[in-house]
C-alpha positions as CSV (number, residue, x, y, z in Angstrom):
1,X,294.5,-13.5,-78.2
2,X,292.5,-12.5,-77.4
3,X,289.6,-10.7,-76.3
4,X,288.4,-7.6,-77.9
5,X,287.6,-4.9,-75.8
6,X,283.6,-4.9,-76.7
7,X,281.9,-8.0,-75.7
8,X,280.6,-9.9,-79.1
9,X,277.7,-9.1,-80.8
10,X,275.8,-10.7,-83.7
11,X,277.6,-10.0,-87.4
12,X,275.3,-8.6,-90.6
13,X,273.9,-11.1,-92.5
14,X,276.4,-13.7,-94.5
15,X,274.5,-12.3,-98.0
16,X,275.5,-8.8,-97.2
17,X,278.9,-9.5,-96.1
18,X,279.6,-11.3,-99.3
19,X,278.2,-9.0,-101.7
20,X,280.7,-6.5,-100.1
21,X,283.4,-8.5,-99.5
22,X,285.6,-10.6,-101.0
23,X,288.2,-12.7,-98.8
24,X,291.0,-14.2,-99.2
25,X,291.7,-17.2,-97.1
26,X,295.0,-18.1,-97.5
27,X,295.9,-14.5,-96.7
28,X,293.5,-13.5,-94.5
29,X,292.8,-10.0,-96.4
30,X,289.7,-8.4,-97.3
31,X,288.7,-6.2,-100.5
32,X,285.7,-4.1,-101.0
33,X,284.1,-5.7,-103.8
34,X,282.1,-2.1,-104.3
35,X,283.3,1.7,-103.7
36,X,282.6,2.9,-100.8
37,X,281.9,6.6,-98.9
38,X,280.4,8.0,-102.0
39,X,283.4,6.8,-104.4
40,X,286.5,7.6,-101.5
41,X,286.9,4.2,-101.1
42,X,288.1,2.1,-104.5
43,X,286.5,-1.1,-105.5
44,X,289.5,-4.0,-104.6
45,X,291.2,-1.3,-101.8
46,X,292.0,-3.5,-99.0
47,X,288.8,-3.5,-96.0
48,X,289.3,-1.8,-92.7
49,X,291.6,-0.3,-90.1
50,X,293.8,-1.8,-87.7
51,X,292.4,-0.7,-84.1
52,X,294.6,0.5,-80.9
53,X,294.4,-3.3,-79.7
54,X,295.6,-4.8,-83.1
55,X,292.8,-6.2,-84.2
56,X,291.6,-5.4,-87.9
57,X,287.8,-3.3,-87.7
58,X,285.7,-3.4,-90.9
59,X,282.9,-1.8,-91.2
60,X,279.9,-3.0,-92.4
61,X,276.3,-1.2,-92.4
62,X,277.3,0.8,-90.0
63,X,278.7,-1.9,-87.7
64,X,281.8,-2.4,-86.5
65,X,283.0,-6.0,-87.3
66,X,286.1,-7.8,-86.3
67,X,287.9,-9.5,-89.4
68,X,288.9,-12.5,-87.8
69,X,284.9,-12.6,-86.8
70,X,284.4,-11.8,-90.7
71,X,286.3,-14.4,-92.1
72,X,284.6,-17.4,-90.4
73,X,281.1,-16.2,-91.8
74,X,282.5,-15.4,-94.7
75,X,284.0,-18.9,-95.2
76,X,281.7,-20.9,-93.3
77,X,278.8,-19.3,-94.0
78,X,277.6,-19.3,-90.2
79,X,278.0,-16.2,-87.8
80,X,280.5,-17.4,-84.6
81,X,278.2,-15.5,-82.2
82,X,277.9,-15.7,-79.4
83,X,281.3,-17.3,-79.2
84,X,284.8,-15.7,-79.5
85,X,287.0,-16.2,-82.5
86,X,290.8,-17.3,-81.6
87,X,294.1,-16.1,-83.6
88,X,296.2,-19.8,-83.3
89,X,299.7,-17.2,-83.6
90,X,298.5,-14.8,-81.3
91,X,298.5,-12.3,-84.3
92,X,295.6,-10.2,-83.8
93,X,295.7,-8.7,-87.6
94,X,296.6,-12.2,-89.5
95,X,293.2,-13.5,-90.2
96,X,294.0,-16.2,-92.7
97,X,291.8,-18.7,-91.9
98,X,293.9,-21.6,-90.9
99,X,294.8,-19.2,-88.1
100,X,291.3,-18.6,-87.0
101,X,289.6,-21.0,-84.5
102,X,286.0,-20.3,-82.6
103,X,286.5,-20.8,-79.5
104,X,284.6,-20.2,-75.9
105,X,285.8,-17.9,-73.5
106,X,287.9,-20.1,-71.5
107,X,289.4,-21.8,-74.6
108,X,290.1,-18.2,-75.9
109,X,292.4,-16.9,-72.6
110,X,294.5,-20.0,-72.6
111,X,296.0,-18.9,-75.5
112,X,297.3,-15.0,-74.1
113,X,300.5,-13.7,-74.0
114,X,302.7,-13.6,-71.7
115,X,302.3,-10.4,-69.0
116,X,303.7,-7.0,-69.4
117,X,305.1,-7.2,-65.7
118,X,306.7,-11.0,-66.5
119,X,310.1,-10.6,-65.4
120,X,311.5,-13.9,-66.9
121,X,310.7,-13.4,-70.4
122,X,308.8,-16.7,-70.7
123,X,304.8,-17.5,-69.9
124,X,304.4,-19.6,-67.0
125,X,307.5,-18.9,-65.4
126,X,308.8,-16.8,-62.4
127,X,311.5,-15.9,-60.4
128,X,311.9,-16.8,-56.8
129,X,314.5,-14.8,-55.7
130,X,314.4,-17.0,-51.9
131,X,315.0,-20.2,-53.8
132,X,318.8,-19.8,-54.9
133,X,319.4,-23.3,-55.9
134,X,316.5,-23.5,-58.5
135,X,315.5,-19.7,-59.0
136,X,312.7,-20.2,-61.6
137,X,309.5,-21.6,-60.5
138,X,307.0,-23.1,-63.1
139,X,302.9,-22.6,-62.9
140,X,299.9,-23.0,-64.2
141,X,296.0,-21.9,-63.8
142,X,293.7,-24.7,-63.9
143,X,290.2,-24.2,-63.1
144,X,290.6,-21.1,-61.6
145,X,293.4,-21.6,-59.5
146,X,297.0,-21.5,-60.0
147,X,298.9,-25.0,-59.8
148,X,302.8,-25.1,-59.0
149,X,304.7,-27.2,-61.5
150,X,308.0,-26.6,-59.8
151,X,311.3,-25.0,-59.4
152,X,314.1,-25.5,-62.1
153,X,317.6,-23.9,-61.8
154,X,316.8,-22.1,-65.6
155,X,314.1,-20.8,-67.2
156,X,314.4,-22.6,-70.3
157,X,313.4,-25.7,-67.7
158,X,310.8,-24.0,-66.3
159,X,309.4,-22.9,-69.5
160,X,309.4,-26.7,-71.1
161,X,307.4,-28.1,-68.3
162,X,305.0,-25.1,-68.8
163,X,304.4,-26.1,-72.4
164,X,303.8,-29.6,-71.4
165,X,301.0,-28.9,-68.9
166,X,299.8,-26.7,-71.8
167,X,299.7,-29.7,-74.2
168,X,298.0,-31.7,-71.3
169,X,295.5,-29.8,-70.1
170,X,294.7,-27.2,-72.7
171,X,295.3,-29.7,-76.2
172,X,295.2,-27.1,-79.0
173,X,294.7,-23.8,-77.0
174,X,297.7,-24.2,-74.9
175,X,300.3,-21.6,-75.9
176,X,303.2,-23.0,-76.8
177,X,304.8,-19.7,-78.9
178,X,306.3,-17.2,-75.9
């Protein structure tokens, strides 16, 4: 979703990467093509360890590298720096490359999950306790700033005119998936 917690830095080069790894696209795993760690580490074991944030880490001379960061060089043959790469589902560990999209900062937060402290259970929607008639109030930020889509008397209401500023304003980086 999703920002790593390390800002972005440059990948290895797309030769090494490849004469390490192999990818798979449709599944989004990588393989060591060569042992590694002095033999600990077969040739063909799967590449990397899922991090405290979700995100699959593989590390490559000595560096760090996000997979979802991996597979677009890997594929396109071009490192995404210095821009952020975007998991469509949310998914931070299925890096299958239809689910991978590069994306800037902006486009990348439009596409979050909903908050830990969201009482309503749907993004984009709140409860308004003073408003009894039409309890669940739909919003958006634009720009910045937070825009008020109105009040619904369910949250399923609220929650469909969320997605459809989504669609408006944010095209392919809205999150439609709660």
């Amino acid at each position: 979703v999703l920002i790593m917690s390390k800002p972005c830095k440059p990948l290895p080069s797309v030769q090494i990467v490849r004469e390490l790894l192999d990818y798979d696209p449709e599944t989004g795993i990588f393989t060591w093509k060569v042992p590694r760690s002095n033999n600990k580490i077969k040739a063909g074991s799967v590449a990397g360890r899922i991090i405290g944030s979700g995100y699959r880490i593989i590390s490559v001379e000595g560096q760090d590298c996000g997979a979802h960061r991996l597979a677009i060089l890997h594929v396109l043959g071009k490192d995404p720096f210095p821009y952020k790469v975007d998991h469509e589902n949310g998914k931070r560990d299925e890096n299958w490359f239809l689910n991978l999209r590069v994306a800037n900062d902006l486009e990348n937060s439009r596409n979050r999950k909903k908050h830990s402290n969201n009482s309503s259970g749907y993004t984009g929607v709140y409860l308004d306790k003073r408003n009894a008639t039409n309890p669940y109030r739909a919003a958006i930020h634009l720009n910045g700033k937070q825009k008020n889509l109105g009040s619904y008397p369910s949250k399923v209401l609220a929650y469909a005119k969320y997605v459809e500023a989504q669609l408006k304003h944010f095209g392919e980086f809205g999150r439609q998936a709660n």
